[in-house]
C-alpha positions, 0 to 999 in steps of 0.5 A, spaced: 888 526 723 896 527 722 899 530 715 906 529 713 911 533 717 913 539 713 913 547 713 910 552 708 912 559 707 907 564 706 907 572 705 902 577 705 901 580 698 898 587 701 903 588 706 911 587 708 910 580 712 912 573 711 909 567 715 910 559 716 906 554 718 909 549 721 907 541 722 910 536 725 908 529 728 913 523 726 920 528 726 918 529 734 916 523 735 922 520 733 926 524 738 922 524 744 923 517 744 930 516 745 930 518 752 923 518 757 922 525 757 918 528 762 910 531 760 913 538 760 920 537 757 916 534 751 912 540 751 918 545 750 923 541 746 917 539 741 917 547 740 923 548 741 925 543 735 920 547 731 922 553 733 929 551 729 926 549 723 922 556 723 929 560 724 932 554 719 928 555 714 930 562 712 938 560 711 939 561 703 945 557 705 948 550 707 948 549 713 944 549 721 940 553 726 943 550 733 938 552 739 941 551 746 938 552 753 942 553 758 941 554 765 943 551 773 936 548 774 934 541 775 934 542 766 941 543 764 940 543 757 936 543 751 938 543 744 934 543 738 938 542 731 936 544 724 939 544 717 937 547 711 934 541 708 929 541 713 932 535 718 933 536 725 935 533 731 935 534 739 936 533 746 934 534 753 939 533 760 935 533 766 936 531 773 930 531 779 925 534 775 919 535 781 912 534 778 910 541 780 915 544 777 912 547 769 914 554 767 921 556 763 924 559 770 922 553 775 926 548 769 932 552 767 933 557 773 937 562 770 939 561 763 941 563 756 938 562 750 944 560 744 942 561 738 947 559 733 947 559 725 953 555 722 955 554 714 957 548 712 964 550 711 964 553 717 966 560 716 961 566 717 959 563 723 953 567 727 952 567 734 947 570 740 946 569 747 940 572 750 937 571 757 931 566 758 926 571 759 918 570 758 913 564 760 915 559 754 919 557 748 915 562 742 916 568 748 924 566 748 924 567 740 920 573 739 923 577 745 931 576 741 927 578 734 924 584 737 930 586 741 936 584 738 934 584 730 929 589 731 924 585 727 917 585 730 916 577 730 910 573 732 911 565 733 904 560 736 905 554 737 897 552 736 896 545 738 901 541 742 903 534 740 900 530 744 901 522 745 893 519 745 892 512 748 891 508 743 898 507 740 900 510 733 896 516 734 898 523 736 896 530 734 900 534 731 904 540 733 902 546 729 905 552 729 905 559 725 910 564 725 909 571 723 914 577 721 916 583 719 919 583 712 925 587 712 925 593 709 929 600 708 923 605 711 918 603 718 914 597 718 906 599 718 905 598 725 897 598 725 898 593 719 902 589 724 897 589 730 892 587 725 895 581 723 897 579 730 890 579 733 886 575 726 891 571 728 888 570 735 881 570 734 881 565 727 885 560 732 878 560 734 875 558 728 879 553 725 881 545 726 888 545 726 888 538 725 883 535 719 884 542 715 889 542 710 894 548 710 890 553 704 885 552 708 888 554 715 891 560 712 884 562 709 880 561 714 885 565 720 886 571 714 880 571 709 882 578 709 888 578 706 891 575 699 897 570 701 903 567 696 903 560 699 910 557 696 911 549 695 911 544 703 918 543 705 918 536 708 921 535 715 924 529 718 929 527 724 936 526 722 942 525 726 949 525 723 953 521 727 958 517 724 964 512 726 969 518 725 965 522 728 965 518 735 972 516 733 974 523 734 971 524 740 975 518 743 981 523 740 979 529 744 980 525 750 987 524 753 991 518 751 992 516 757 985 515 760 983 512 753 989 506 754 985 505 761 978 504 757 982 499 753 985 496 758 979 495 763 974 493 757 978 491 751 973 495 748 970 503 748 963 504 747 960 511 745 953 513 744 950 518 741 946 522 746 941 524 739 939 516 737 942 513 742 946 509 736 952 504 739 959 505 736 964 501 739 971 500 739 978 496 740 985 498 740 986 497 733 981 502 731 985 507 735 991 506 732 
């Protein structure tokens, strides 16, 4: 049974680490239907859009977590964008995609993994670029949070979205990220390691898809007391506009823009995230 889309943090009362759980079902649907993204480019970048509501949601700011893969594979490009509000967009590029290509090395070759985190006011801007590594997307995430900010993280993409049959229906993705909390003496690693494996074997022992989120948590920790604070609701968003797309065309020489105009009197430009039309005559150029 699908539930809203949404984001709930959490945090062990009895040791220094912080959690998510993460559902989404209507925010990827929504962007997976833009383009006919293959079975395995739907897979990472449904995990990749939750991966950046995850890293979003611990920004105490306005602004955006931007996830870029880029690499010289059949896939050139995977992006997923989140906001501080939860709202989030994305996209894949992709050319002769054989069937019998599934891992992260076979799709992008050798890549990067971009992660950038961007004010509103576009100052104090952060940004790394690391190595693709691992065999999936929550691989990739954790090996930047263990290496380049030394934070032991955990990230379990739990159920996968999957479209059924009958029309309307999909599970949703579950996803639950676990972290070390910050602090100025070591974390407990025994305490850490705990954790990660009642993680794994109450996976076991819990429907993701029909129970509610305190009764997920209590399941996979009953060992544990947990601080849930209040869901955050997830949506897709994009944040096209026409003076957005009537930048674009400025950026591009005039003198190819005046060739445009002539040949087709009109310019039409397409948002690669919603597929969302803007067209436009010499006089809107002016």
């Amino acid at each position: 049974m699908s539930q809203k889309d949404s984001l709930q943090k959490f945090i062990f009362t009895d040791c220094n680490v912080r959690g998510q759980l993460l559902r989404m079902n209507k925010s990827i649907g929504v962007i997976l239907a833009q383009r006919d993204y293959p079975e395995i480019l739907r897979k990472f970048l449904s995990e990749l859009l939750a991966a950046s509501a995850m890293l979003s949601a611990s920004i105490k700011f306005d602004g955006k977590v931007t996830l870029q893969i880029q690499g010289d594979g059949p896939v050139s490009l995977m992006l997923a964008q989140c906001d501080n509000r939860q709202r989030l967009r994305g996209l894949a590029k992709w050319q002769d995609l054989p069937d019998s290509q599934q891992s992260l090395q076979e799709l992008f070759g050798a890549a990067d993994l971009l992660i950038s985190i961007a004010t509103n006011k576009k100052v104090s801007n952060y940004q790394a670029v690391v190595k693709l590594t691992g065999t999936s997307i929550s691989d990739a995430i954790e090996e930047y949070f263990n290496t380049s900010e030394q934070l032991p993280t955990k990230i379990i993409f739990a159920s996968p979205f999957m479209q059924h049959s009958e029309p309307g229906i999909q599970n949703d993705l579950v996803g639950i990220f676990l972290q070390v909390i910050p602090t100025e003496t070591n974390y407990e690693k025994e305490s850490w390691l705990s954790i990660i494996n009642e993680l794994e074997q109450g996976l076991e022992r819990t429907d993701l898809q029909k129970e509610n989120n305190l009764v997920v948590l209590h399941n996979i920790f009953p060992e544990h007391e947990l601080r849930a604070f209040d869901e955050q609701p997830i949506a897709f968003y994009c944040q096209c506009s026409v003076e957005r797309s009537k930048n674009t065309l400025k950026t591009m020489p005039k003198s190819e823009v005046d060739s445009l105009l002539a040949k087709h009197k009109i310019i039409t430009v397409t948002c690669d995230f919603c597929n969302k039309k803007y067209e436009f005559d010499a006089e809107d150029l002016k």
